[in-house]
C-alpha positions in Angstrom: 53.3 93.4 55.0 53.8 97.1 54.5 55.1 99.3 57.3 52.0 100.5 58.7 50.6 97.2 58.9 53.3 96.3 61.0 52.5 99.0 63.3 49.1 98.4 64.1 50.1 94.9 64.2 52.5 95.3 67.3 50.1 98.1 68.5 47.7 95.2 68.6 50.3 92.6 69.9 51.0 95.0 72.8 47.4 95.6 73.6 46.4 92.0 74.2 50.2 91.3 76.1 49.5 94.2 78.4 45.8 92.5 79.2 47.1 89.2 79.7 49.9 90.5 82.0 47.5 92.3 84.3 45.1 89.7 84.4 48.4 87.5 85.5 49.5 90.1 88.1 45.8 90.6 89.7 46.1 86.4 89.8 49.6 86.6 91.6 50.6 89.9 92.0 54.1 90.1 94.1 53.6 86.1 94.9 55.4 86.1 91.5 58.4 87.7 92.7 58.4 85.2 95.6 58.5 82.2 93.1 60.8 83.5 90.2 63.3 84.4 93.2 63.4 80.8 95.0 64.3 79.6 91.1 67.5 81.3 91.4 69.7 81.4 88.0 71.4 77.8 89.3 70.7 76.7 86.2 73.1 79.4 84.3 76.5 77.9 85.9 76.7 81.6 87.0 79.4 81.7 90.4 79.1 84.4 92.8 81.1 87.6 91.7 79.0 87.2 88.4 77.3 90.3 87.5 74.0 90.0 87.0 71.2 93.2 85.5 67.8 93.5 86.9 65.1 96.2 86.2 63.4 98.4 88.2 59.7 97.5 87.5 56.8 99.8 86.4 52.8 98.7 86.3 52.5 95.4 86.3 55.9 93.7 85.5 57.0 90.9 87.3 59.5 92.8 89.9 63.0 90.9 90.2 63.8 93.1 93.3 63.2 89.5 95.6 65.7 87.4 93.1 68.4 90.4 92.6 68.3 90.2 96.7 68.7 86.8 96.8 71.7 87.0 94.6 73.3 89.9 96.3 73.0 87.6 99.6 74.5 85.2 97.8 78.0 87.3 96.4 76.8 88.2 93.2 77.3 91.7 91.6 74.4 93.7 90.7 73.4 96.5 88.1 70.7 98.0 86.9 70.3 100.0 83.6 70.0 103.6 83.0 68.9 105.3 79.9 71.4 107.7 78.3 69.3 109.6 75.4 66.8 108.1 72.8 68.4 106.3 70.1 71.3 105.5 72.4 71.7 101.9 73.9 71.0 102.1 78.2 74.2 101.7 80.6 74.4 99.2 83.1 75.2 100.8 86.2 76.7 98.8 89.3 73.8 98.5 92.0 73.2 97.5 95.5 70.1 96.6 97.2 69.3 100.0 99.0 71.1 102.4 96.9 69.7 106.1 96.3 68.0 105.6 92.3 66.7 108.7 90.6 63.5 108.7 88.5 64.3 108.9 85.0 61.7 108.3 82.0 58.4 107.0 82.7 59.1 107.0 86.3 61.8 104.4 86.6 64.1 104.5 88.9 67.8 104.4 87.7 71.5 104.2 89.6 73.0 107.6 90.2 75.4 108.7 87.4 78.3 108.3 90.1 77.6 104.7 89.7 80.3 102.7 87.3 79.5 101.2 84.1 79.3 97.7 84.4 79.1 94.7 82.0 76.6 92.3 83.4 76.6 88.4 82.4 73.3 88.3 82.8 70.6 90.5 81.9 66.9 90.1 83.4 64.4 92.6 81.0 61.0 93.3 81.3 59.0 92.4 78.3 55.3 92.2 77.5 55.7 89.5 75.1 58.0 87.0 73.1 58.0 84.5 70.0 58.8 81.6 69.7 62.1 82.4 68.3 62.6 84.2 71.3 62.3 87.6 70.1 61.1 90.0 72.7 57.9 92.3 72.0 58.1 95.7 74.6 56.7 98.9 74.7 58.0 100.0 71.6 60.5 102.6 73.4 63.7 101.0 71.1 65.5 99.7 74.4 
């Protein structure tokens, strides 16, 4: 498959993820967030004091905001990432339900850069899609 194929491939891939996704979230909208949040990670092994990375969702993305409550009730550690430059892997910055964000690219919102670096060990991402190997299909941003 040459290179441009591959491009309008995934240009393709993302087009009929981002249809099926809001077709989902006009079905379930925020009841989503209500469901993936009474889940919990218990199935990790993951004790409180654990830090676990969210997202601060955009369009129609499932929002973890309910779940990353939850867990902040119950004594885990949050963060949140924040983009640093293109071509330069995002920071996970320590967050708490409540804390001033900033806007940052495309209008998500980010920890203040007086927050610490943290390194979660768990990280929740927004995707559009995934294989069945797991690999995860996004906007095409290279986070």
């Amino acid at each position: 498959m040459t290179t441009t194929n591959t491009v309008e491939v995934k240009k393709q891939l993302r087009a009929d993820a981002v249809a099926r996704r809001q077709a989902a979230f006009a079905a379930h909208g925020a009841e989503a967030s209500r469901k993936i949040a009474s889940y919990g990670l218990d199935f990790l092994g993951l004790s409180p004091g654990g830090i676990v990375s969210g997202f601060a969702a955009i369009r129609d993305e499932i929002n973890p905001a309910h779940l990353m409550s939850w867990l902040h009730a119950e004594g885990f550690r949050l963060a949140l990432p924040a983009m640093q430059g293109k071509g330069k892997p995002l920071a996970m910055r320590a967050w708490t339900p409540g804390d001033a964000m900033k806007a940052a690219a495309w209008g998500i919102a980010e920890p203040l850069d007086d927050k610490p670096e943290v390194h979660p060990d768990v990280l929740l991402v927004p995707l559009l899609a995934f294989d069945s190997r797991g690999h995860r299909l996004g906007y095409g941003g290279g986070f």
